[in-house]
C-alpha positions in Angstrom: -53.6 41.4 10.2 -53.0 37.9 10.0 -54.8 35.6 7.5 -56.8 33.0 9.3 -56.0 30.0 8.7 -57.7 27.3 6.5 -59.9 24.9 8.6 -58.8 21.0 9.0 -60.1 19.2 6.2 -62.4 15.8 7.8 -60.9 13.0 8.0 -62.1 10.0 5.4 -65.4 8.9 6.7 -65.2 4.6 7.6 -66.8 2.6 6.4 -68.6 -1.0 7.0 -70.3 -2.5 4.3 -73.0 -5.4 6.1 -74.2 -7.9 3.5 -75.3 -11.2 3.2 -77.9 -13.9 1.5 -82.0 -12.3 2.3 -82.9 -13.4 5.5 -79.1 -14.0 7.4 -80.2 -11.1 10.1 -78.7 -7.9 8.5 -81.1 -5.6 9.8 -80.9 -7.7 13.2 -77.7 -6.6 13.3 -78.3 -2.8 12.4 -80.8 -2.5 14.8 -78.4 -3.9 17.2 -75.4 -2.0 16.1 -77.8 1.4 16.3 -79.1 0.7 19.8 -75.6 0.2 21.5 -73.7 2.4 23.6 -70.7 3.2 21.2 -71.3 7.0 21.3 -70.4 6.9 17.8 -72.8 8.8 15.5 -73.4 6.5 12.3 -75.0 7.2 8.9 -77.1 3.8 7.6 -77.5 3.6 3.9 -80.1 0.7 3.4 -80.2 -0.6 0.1 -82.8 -3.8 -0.1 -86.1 -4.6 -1.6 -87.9 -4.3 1.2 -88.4 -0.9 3.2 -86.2 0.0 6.1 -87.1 -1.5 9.2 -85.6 0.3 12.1 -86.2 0.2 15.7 -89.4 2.3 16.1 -87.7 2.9 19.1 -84.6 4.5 18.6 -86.0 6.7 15.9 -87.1 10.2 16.8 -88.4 12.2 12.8 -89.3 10.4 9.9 -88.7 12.6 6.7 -89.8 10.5 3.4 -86.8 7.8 2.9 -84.4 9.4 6.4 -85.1 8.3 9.5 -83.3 10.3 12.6 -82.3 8.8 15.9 -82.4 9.8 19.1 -78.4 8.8 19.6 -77.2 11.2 16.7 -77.7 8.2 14.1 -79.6 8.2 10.6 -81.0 5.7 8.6 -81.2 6.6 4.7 -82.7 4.4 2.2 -81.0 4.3 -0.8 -83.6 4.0 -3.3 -81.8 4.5 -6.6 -77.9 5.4 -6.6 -76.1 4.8 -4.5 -73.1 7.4 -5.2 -76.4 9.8 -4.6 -76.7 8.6 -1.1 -73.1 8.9 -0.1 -72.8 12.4 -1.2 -75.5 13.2 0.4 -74.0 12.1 3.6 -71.1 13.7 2.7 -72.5 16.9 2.3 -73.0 16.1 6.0 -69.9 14.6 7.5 -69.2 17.0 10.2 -72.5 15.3 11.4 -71.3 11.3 11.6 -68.1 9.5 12.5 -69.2 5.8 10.4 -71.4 5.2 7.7 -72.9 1.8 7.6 -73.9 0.0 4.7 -76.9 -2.3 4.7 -76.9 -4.2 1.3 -79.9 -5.7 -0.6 -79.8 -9.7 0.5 -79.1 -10.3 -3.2 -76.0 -7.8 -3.9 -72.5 -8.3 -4.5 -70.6 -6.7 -1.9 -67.3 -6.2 -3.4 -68.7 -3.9 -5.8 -70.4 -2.0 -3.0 -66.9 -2.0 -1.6 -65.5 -0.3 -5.1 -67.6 2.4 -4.8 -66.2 3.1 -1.4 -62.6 2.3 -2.5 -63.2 5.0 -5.7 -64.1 7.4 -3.0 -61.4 9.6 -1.2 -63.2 11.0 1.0 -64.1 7.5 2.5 -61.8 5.0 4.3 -61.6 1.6 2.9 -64.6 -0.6 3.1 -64.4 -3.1 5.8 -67.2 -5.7 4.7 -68.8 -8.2 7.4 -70.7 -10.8 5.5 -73.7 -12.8 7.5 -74.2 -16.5 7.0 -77.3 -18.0 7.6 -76.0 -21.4 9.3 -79.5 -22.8 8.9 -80.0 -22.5 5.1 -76.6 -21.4 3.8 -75.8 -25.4 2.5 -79.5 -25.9 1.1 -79.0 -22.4 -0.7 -75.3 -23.1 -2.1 -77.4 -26.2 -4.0 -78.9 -24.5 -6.4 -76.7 -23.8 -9.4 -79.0 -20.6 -9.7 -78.0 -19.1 -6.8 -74.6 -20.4 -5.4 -72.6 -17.5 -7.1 -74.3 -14.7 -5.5 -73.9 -16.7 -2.2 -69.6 -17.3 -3.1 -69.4 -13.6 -4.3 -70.5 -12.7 -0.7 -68.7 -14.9 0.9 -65.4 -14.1 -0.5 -65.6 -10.9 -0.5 -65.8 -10.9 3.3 -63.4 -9.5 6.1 -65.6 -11.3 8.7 -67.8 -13.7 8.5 -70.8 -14.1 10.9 -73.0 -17.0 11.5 -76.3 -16.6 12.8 -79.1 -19.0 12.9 -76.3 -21.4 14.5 -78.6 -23.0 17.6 -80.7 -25.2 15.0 -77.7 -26.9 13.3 -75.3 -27.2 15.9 -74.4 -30.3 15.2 -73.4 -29.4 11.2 -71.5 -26.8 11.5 -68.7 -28.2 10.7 -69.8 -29.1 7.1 -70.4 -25.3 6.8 -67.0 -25.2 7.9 -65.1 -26.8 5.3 -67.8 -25.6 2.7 -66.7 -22.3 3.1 -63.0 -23.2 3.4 -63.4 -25.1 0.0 -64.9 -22.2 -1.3 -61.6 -20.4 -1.1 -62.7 -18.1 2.4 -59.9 -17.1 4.4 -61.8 -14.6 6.6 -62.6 -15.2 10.6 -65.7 -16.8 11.1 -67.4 -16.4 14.4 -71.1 -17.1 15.8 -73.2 -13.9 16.2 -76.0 -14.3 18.5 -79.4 -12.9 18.2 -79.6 -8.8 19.0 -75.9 -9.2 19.7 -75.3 -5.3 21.1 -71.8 -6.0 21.2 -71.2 -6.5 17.4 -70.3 -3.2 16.7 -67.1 -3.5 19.2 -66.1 -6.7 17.9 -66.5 -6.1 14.1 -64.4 -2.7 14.9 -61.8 -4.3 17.2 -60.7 -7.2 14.3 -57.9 -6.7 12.2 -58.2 -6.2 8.6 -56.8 -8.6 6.0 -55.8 -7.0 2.9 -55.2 -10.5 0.9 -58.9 -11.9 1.0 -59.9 -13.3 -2.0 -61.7 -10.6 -3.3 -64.1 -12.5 -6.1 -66.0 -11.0 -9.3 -64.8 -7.5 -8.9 -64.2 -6.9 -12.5 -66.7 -9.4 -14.0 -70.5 -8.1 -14.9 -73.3 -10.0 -12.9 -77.0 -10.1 -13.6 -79.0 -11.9 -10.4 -81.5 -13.7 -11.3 -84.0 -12.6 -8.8 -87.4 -10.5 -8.8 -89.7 -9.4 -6.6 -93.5 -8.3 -6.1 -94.6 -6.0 -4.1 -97.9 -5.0 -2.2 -99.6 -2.6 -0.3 -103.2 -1.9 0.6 -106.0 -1.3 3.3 -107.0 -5.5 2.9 -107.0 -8.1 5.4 -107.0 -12.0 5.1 -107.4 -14.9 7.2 -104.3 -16.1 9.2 -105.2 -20.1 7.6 -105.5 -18.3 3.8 -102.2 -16.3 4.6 -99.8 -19.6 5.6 -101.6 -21.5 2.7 -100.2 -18.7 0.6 -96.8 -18.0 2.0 -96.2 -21.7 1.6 -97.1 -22.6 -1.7 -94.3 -24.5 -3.3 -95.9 -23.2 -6.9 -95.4 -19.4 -5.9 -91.9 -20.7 -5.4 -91.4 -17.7 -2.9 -87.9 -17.6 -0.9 -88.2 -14.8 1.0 -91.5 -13.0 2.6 -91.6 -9.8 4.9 -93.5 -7.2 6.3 -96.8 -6.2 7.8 -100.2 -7.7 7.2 -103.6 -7.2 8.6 -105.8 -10.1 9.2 -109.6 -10.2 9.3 -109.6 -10.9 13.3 -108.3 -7.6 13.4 -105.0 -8.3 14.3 -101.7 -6.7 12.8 -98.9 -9.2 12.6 -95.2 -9.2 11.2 -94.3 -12.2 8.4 -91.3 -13.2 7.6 -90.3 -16.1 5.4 -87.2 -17.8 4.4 -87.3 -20.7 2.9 -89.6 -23.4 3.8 -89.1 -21.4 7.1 -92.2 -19.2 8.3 -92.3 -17.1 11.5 -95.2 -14.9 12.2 -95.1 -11.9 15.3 -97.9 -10.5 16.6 -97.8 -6.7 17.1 -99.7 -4.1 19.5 -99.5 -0.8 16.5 -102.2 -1.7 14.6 -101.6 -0.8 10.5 -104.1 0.7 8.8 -102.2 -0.9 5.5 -100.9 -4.4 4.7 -97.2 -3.7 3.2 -94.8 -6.5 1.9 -92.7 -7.7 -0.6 -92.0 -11.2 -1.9 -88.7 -12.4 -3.3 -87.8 -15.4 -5.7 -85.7 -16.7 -8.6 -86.6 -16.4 -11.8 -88.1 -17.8 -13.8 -89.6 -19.8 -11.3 -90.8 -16.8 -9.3 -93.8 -15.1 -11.6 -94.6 -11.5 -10.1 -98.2 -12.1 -12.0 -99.2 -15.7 -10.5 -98.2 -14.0 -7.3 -100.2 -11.6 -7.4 -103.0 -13.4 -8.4 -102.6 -16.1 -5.7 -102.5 -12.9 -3.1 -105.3 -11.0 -4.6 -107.6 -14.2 -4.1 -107.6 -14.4 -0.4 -107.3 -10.3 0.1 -110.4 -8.2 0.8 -109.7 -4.8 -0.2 -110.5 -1.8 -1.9 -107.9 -0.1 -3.5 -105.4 -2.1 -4.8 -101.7 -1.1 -5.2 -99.4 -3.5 -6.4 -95.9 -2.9 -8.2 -92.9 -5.1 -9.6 -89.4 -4.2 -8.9 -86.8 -6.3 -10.9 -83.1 -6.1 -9.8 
């Protein structure tokens, strides 16, 4: 009797890594990439400070931190290591043909990119880094912040501009900005809920002599965060007073709150930039998170300032540092 023969091994799964500074659209761009018709089946590891935000729509089981899709896709959040997450989809690569890589707005994505490099059962990162046209220049100002902002930059394959509509005009100076900064990689305009970005990030050709920045040297961001969630409500006047207090010093602001009209509305902040969306799901709890740059971000005065205009009950606040 002949011995059967071994099975075929998998092939390395690919990879994308998506990064970029908190706000550029990343999870626009998930959401996007999730929802087209690619008839690929693609694991999302989503590693931010905020919870995953997926298209209610597409998803079809929640089960704690994985979210399964109704096209074959999963959403994982990483929530502590990330060689944890990727075994895990390992252990379940005759399930997926990509894994996608959401980082935290904050991360370096080169080193994200060496953990896929170190891994053989995982094709070489191909990192698309999103720049938010509109606040990218402002951002780069602060001596704080401009490294993490380069280290993204550089360590792109593709570059993609969003938020381009409301500085047409100076685009150019983002231009040579980012050509000063030593960035050889395409740069192209995304637009908003662009369903065809999974085709054209996958159709580009990769370019193996990028500057590849920081990849050996240790970085420590200087960012925290506070975090909050609870059964109060405020008033929509207290809530803008709050999200725009230049003395919170508060860069980013997303999530769900309930307001005492009884309305449920979305927040998100970026800058001096504040957008609110109403919503028909009503939440039984206010969840968000607030990100800023130490020192001038203080978790405890946050808290405070939020904790004066909420009515609650129960409160249940937390502080993630980086």
């Amino acid at each position: 009797m002949l011995a059967q023969p071994n099975p075929q091994p998998y092939p390395p799964l690919p990879v994308t890594i998506v990064s970029g500074y908190l706000g550029a659209g990343k999870t626009t761009l998930v959401n996007a990439i999730l929802a087209g018709d690619h008839g690929l089946r693609i694991a999302v590891l989503v590693n931010d400070f905020g919870k995953m935000a997926v298209d209610e729509a597409l998803i079809v089981n929640r089960n704690g931190d994985v979210v399964a899709l109704a096209n074959g896709c999963m959403c994982c959040q990483v929530g502590g290591d990330l060689y944890d997450a990727i075994d895990r989809i390992l252990r379940m690569r005759k399930r997926f043909d990509h894994l996608l890589i959401e980082t935290s707005g904050v991360a370096d994505p080169a080193k994200v990119a060496q953990i896929a490099v170190a891994e053989p059962d995982l094709e070489t990162a191909y990192t698309a880094v999103l720049v938010d046209a509109a606040n990218f220049l402002n951002v780069l100002k602060d001596s704080r912040l401009n490294d993490t902002l380069l280290r993204q930059v550089r360590a792109a394959d593709i570059i993609l501009l969003t938020k381009t509509g409301a500085v047409a005009t100076a685009l150019d100076d983002l231009y040579i900005t980012l050509a000063d900064a030593g960035v050889a990689a395409p740069t192209v305009m995304l637009k908003k809920d662009d369903r065809e970005a999974w085709h054209f990030l996958q159709s580009r050709e990769r370019h193996a002599n990028l500057p590849k920045a920081g990849l050996s040297r240790f970085h420590t961001l200087p960012y925290q965060s506070w975090s909050w969630t609870g059964n109060g409500a405020v008033k929509l006047d207290e809530l803008i007073a709050f999200a725009s207090d230049p003395s919170l010093h508060i860069y980013r602001l997303k999530g769900r709150i309930r307001l005492n009209d009884g309305r449920s509305i979305l927040i998100h902040k970026v800058g001096a930039d504040i957008a609110f969306e109403d919503t028909v799901e009503t939440f039984e709890n206010s969840e968000f998170v607030a990100i800023g740059v130490k020192p001038d971000f203080d978790p405890v005065r946050t808290e405070a300032a939020w904790l004066a205009i909420v009515n609650y009950t129960a409160p249940a606040a937390s502080h993630n540092l980086p």
